[in-house]
DORO-82855 format. One line per field, with one value per residue (C-alpha): residue in three letters; y, x, z. Coordinates in pm, 1 decimal. Example, Ala and Ser with C-alpha at 12.3 -4.5 7.8 and 13.67 -1.06 7.14 Angstrom:
2
res c(ALA | SER)
yy c(-450.0 | -106.0)
xx c(1230.0 | 1367.0)
zz c(780.0 | 714.0)
END
This chain:
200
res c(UNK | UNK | UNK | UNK | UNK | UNK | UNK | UNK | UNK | UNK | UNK | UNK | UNK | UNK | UNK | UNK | UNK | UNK | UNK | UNK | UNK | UNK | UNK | UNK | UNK | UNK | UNK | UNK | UNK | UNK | UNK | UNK | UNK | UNK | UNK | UNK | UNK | UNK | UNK | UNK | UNK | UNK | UNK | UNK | UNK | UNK | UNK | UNK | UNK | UNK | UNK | UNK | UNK | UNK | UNK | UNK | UNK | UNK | UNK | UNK | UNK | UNK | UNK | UNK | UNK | UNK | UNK | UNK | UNK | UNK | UNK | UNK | UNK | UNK | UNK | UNK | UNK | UNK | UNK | UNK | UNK | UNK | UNK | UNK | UNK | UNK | UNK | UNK | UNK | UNK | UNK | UNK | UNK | UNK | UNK | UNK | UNK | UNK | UNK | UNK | UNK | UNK | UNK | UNK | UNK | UNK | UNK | UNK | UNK | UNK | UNK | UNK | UNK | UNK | UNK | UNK | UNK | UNK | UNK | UNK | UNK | UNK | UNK | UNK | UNK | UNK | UNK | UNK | UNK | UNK | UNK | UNK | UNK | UNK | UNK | UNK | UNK | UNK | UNK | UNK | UNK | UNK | UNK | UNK | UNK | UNK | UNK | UNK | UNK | UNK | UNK | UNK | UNK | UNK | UNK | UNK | UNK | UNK | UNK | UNK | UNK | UNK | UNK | UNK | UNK | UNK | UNK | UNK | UNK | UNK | UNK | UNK | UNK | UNK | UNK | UNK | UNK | UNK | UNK | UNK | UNK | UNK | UNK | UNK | UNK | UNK | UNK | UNK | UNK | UNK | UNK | UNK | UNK | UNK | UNK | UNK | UNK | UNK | UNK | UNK)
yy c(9492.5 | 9487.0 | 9581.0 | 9924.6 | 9983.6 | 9870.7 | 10138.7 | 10397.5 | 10404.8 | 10364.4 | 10668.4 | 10900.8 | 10809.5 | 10861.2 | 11225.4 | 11357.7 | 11148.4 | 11480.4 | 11717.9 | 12070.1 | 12327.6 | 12107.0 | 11815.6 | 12060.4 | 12187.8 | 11903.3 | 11718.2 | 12079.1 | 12061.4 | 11671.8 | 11770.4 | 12003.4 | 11741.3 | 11988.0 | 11926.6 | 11656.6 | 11417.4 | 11745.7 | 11839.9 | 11498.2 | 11460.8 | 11810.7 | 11753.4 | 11370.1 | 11498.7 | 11749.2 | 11545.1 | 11290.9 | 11543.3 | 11624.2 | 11306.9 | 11225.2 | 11536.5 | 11427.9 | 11037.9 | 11163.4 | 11378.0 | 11737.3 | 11781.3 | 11993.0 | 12236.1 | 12383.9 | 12331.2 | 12568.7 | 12833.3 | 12854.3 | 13103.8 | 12959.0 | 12746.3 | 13114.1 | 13239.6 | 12987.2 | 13018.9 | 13374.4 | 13306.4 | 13016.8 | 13181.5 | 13515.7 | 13260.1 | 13072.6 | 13420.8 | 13544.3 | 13165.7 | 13163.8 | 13485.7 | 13441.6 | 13108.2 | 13292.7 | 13590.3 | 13318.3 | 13184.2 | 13480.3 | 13567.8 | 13214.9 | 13193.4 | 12836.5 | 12877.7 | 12742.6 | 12472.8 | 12340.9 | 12352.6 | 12158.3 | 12487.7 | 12606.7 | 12844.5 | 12728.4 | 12461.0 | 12700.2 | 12929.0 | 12535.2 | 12430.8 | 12773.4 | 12738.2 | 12371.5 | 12512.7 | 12740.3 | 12522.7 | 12257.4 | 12486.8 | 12735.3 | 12528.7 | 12448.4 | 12156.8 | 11975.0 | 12049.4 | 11960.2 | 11620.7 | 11504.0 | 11665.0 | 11643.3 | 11321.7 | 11106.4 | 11205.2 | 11092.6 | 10784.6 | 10706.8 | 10696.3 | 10403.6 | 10196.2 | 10224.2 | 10009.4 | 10162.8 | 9928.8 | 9937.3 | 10298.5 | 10349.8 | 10079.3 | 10303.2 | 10630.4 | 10452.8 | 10288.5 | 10671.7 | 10849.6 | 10597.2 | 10651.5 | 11008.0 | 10911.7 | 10641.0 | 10921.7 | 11224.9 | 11008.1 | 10852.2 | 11159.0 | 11365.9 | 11107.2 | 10916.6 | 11277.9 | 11206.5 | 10969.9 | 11282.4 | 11433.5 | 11364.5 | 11561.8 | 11857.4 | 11921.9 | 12235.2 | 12607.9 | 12507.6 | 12237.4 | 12407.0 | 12721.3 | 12488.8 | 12318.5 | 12690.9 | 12797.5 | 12476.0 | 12546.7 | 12882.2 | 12847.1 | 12560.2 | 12769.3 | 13056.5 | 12817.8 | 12662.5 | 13034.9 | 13058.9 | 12762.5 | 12871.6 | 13189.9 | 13080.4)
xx c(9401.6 | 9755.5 | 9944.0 | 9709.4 | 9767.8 | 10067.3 | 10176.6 | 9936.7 | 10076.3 | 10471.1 | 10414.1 | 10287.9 | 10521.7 | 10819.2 | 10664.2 | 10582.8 | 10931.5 | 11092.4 | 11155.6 | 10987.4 | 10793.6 | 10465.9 | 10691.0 | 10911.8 | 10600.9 | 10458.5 | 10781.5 | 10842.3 | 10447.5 | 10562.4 | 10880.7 | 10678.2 | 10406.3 | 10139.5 | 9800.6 | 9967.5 | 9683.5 | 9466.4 | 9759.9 | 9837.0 | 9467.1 | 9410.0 | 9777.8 | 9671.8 | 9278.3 | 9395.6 | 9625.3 | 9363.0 | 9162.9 | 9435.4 | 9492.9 | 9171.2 | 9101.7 | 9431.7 | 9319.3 | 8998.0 | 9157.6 | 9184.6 | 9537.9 | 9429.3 | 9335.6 | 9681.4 | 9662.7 | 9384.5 | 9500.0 | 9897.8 | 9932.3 | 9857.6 | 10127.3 | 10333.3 | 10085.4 | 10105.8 | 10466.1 | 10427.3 | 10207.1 | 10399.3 | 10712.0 | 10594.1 | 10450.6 | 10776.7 | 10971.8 | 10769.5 | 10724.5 | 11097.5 | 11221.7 | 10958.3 | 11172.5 | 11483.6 | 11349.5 | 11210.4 | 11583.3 | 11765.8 | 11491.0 | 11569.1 | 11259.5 | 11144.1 | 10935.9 | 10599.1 | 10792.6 | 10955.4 | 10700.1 | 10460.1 | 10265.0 | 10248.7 | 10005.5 | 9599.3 | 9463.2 | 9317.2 | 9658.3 | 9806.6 | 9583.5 | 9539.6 | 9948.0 | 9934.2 | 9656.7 | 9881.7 | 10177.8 | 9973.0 | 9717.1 | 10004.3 | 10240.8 | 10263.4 | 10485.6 | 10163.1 | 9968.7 | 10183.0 | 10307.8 | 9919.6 | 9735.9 | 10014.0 | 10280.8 | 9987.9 | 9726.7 | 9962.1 | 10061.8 | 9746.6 | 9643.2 | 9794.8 | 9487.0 | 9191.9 | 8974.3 | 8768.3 | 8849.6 | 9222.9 | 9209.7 | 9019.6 | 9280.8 | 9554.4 | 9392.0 | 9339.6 | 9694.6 | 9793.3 | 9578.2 | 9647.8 | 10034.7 | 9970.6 | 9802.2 | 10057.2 | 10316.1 | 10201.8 | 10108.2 | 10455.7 | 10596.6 | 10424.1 | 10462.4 | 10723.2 | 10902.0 | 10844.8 | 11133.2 | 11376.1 | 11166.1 | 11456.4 | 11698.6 | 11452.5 | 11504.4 | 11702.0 | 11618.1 | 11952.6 | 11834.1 | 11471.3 | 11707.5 | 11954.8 | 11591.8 | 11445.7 | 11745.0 | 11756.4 | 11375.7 | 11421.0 | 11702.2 | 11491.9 | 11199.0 | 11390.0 | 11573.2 | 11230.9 | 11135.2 | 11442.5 | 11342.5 | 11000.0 | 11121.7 | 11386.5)
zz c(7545.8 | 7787.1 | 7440.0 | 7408.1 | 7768.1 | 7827.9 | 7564.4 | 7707.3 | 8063.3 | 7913.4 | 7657.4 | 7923.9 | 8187.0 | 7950.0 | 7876.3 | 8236.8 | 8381.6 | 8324.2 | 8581.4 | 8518.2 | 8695.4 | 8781.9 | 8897.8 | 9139.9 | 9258.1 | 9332.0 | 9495.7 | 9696.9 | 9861.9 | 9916.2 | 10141.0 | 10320.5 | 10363.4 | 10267.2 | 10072.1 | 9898.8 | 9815.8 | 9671.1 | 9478.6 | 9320.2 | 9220.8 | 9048.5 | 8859.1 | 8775.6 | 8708.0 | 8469.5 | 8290.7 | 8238.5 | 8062.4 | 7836.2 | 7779.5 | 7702.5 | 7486.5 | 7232.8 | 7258.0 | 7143.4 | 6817.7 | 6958.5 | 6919.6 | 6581.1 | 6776.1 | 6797.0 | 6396.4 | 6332.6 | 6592.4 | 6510.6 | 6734.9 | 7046.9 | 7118.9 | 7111.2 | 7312.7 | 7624.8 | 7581.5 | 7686.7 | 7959.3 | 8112.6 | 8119.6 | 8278.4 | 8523.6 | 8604.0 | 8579.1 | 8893.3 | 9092.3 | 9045.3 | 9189.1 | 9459.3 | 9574.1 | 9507.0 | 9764.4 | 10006.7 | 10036.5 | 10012.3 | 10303.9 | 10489.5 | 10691.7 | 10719.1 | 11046.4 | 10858.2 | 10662.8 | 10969.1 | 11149.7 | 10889.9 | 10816.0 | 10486.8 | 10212.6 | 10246.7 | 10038.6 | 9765.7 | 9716.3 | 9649.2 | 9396.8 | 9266.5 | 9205.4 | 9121.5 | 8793.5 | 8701.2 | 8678.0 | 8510.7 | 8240.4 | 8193.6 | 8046.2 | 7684.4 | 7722.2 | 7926.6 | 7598.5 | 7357.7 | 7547.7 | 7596.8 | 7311.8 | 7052.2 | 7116.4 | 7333.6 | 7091.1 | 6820.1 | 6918.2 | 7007.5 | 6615.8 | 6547.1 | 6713.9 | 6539.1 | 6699.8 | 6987.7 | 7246.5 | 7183.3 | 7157.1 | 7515.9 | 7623.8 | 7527.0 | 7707.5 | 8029.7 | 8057.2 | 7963.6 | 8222.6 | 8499.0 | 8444.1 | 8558.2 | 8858.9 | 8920.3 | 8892.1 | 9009.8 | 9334.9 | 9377.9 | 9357.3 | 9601.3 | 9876.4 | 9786.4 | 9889.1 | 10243.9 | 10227.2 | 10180.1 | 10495.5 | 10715.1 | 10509.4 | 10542.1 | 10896.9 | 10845.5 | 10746.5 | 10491.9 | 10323.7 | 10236.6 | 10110.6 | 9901.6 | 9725.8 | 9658.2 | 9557.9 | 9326.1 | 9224.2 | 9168.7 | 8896.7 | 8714.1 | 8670.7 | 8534.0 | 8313.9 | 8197.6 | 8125.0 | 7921.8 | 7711.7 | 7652.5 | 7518.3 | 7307.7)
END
């Protein structure tokens, strides 16, 4: 069963590796050292649905409603459009008080973001219920199958987890109102690039 899984937890690593909107979210709330171990689970939760759900054979859902995929492409990038000019105005603003001060947006407004970033996004769907779903059809056998979804769902958890507080090591760099305008500013232009994608 270490083949299965072994494959499981490489194949979705490899997929979520990437930097995009959830993982710049997630890194961001990990600098600021705010509701990080809520955020990590609901990212790592919800991709282990996903997961799940293409492991299991959903993935032809996007089959039988063709228009979907065009659809969350819509949605995701008015999504990024707006979280990305709202870090472009916080840095063209420059007020860090909360930030510096280890304050930041409640729990719910977080995870409320966190969803959006997560559900909104058709690459999340098409990475879990499409390429992970896929590859996942080459075990038949149910044990090597479940094998494959667990090594693939616990290298979510692994990342998402790593990421959000293995960010506290660039705490120190943080220290300055500069530094959190130079990463929204950074943020900002990746979400608004990501939009670009989607709508290309």
């Amino acid at each position: 069963m270490f083949v299965p899984a072994a494959t499981g937890f490489a194949t979705a690593f490899a997929l979520i590796l990437a930097i995009g909107a959830q993982n710049a979210f997630v890194l961001r709330q990990g600098l600021a050292r705010s509701h990080v171990f809520w955020l990590c689970l609901l990212c790592a939760t919800s991709d282990a649905i996903l997961i799940t759900a293409g492991v299991l054979g959903f993935g032809v859902i996007v089959t039988l409603y063709p228009m979907l995929p065009q659809i969350m492409a819509w949605g995701g990038a008015a999504f990024l459009i707006v979280y990305g000019a709202l870090r472009l105005w916080a840095a063209w603003k420059g007020e860090y008080a909360m930030q510096l001060s280890g304050q930041s947006a409640s729990l719910w407004a977080t995870l409320a973001t966190g969803a959006a970033f997560t559900w909104l996004n058709p690459h999340v769907y098409l990475d879990t219920l499409g390429l992970v779903g896929a590859v996942s059809t080459q075990y038949t056998d149910v044990a090597e199958k479940t094998a494959f979804g667990i090594g693939a769902v616990t290298s979510s958890f692994v990342f998402f987890f790593s990421l959000g507080y293995g960010a506290r090591l660039l705490a120190p760099v943080m220290q300055s109102a500069r530094a959190w305008r130079i990463l929204d500013v950074l943020i900002g232009l990746v979400m608004w690039a990501l939009a670009a994608k989607l709508l290309s």
